[in-house]
N, C-alpha and C positions, 0 to 999 in steps of 0.2 A: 596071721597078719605080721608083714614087718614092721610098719612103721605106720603109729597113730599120734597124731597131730592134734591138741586140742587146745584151741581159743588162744593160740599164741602172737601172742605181742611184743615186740621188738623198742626198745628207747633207745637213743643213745647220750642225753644227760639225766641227773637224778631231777626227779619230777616234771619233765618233758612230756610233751604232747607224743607219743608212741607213733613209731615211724610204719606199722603196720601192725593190726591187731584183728581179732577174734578169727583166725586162720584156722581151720579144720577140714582136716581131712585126713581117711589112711587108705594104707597102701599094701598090697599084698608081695606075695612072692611072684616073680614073673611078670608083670604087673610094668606099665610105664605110665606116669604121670608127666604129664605136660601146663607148665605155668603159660599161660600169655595174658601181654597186656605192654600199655606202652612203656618210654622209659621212664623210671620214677616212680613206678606203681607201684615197688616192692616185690619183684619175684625172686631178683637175683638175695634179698637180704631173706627171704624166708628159707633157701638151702643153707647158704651162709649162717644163718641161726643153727640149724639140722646140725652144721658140723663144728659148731663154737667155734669159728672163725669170721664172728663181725667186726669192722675195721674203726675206726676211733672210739675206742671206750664202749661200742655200743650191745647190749645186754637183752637177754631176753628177759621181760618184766614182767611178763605174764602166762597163766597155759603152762603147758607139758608139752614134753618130747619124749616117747617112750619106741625104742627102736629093738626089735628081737627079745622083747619081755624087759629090756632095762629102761631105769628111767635116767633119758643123760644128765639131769640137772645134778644126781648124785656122784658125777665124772667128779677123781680130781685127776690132776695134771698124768699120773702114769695112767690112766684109766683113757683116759684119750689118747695119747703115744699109742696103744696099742688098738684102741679102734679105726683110728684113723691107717688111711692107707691099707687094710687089712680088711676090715669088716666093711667100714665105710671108706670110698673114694670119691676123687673128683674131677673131674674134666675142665679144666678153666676154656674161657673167649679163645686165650692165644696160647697156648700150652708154652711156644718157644718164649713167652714174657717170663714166664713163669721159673724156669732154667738160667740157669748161672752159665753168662757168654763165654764165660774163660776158662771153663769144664770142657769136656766134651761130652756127649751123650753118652758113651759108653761109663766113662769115669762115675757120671751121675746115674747113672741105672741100676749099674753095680753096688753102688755106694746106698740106693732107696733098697735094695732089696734083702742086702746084709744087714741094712736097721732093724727090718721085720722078720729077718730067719736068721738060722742057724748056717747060712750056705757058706763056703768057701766062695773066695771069689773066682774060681773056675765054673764052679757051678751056679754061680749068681749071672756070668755072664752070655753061660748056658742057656739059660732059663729066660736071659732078656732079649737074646737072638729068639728066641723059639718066639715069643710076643710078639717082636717087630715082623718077624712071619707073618703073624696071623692077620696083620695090619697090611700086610699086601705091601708092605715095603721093599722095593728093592736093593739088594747086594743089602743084607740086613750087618754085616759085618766093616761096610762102610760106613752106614749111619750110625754103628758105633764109634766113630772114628772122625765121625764129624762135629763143628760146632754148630751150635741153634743157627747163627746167620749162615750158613754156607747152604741149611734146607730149606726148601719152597714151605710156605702156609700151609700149605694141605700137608706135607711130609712132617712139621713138627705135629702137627694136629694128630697127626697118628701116632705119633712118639708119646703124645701125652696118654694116650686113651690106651697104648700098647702097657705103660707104666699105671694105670689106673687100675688096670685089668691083672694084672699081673697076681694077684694072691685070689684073684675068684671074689670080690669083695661082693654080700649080701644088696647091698645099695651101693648105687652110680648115683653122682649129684654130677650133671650136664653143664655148664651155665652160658650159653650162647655159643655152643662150642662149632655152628658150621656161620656163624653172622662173618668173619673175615675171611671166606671162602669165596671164590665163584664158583657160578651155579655147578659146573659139573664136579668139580672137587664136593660140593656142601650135598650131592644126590651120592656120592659115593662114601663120604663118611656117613653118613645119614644110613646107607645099607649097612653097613659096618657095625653102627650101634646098635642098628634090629637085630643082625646075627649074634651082637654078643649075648644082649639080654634074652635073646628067645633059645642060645645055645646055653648057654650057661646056669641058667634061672635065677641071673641078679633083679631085681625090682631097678629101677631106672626114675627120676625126676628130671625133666629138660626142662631149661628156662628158657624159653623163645620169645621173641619179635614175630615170628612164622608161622603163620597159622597154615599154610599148607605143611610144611617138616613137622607140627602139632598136630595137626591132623591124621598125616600117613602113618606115625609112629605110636601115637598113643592111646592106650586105652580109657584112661580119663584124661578131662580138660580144666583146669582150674582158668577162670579171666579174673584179673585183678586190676583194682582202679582206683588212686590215693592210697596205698595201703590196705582195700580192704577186696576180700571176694566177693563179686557183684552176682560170677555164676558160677556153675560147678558143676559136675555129673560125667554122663558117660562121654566121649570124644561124639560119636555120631548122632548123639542127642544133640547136646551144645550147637554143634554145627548145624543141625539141620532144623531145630527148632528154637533159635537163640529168643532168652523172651526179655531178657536185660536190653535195654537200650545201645550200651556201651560195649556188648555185645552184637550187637548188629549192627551198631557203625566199625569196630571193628573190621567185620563179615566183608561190610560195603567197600571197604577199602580197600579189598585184593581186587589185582586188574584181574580184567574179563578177557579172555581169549577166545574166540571165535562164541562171545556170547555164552561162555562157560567160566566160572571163579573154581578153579584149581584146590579147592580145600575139601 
């Protein structure tokens, strides 16, 4: 098991009503886990919890986080520097948000991967052409050369995942990463993240809106609703026997295509 989750609950003031709680579930090697539910429900804050990065103040208050036999709540500050980006990764919405406009991609590639090694930076920028490769990027030695706004959505979108990817990290945390894509860019990242985790053997968590991309991709299905899990189980369970209510309205509200819902 990588990664066991138990009864975890998120605040973000002292003695607050907990912004999502008794959250369980773990995760193996190889393994993809898919959050859905609508927005608000807490999918995106329970990865965010995973990698102690919740944004105002906000804490996990309750429950365990125990990831490759350690327990994170024992993290301090150097104990995360070196999980983060390495062991654990993450794929944000908009990867080019995420990037500093007045770098270039190269300058920041090189710059993330000499944090985490020992490399010169010849061979830092070695090793971040050979990534944007694998990302199907092309002239990978232009997009080092480029700024975030001069590439398309889908092209920073790979930059991110090409950088995410990059140390072989145990766990992938996803967090809407094909929602600002059209469809043909969000079917071809979407193939992208299946060859990495099924090439690699990272374990993977997506946070979707999509229950068809939660569907194709993953081996369990978490539904969350106010904070809490309503269902849970195997991916083609959930889908084909949803017994939560909020679960099958979910269901109902993918269009139908010649009489057929795509999930």
């Amino acid at each position: 098991m990588i990664l066991d989750v138990k009864n975890l609950a998120v605040s973000y003031a002292k003695n607050s009503k907990p912004t999502i709680q008794g959250v369980t579930f773990e995760l193996d090697e190889h393994e993809i886990l898919a959050i859905v539910g609508e927005s608000g429900s807490g999918k995106t804050t329970v990865i965010r919890a995973i990698l102690n990065v919740l944004p105002g103040g906000g804490r996990v208050s309750d429950g365990s986080i125990v990831f490759d036999g350690r327990d994170l709540s024992t993290l301090d500050g150097e104990g995360w520097r070196s999980l983060r980006g390495k062991d654990i990764s993450m794929i944000f919405q908009d990867s080019g948000a995420m990037m500093n406009p007045v770098h270039t991609i190269g300058k920041q590639f090189v710059e993330y991967i000499q944090t985490h090694s020992d490399l010169d930076k010849g061979a830092a920028y070695a090793l971040a052409i050979e990534k944007l490769a694998m990302m199907n990027l092309p002239n990978p030695d232009n997009i080092m050369s480029s700024y975030t706004f001069e590439l398309s959505g889908g092209m920073r979108q790979r930059v991110g995942i090409a950088m995410a990817i990059t140390f072989q990290p145990k766990l992938l945390l996803a967090d809407e990463p094909t929602s600002a894509l059209d469809v043909t860019t969000q079917a071809q990242i979407v193939g992208e993240l299946m060859f990495i985790t099924r090439g690699t053997g990272a374990a993977m968590i997506i946070v979707t809106h999509n229950l068809g991309v939660a569907s194709y991709l993953s081996d369990k299905l978490i539904v969350m609703s106010q904070g809490r899990v309503v269902e849970a189980g195997a991916t083609d369970d959930v889908i084909k026997n949803p017994t939560h209510q909020y679960t099958q309205a979910l269901l109902a509200s993918v269009p139908e295509m010649g009489r057929r819902r795509y999930v």
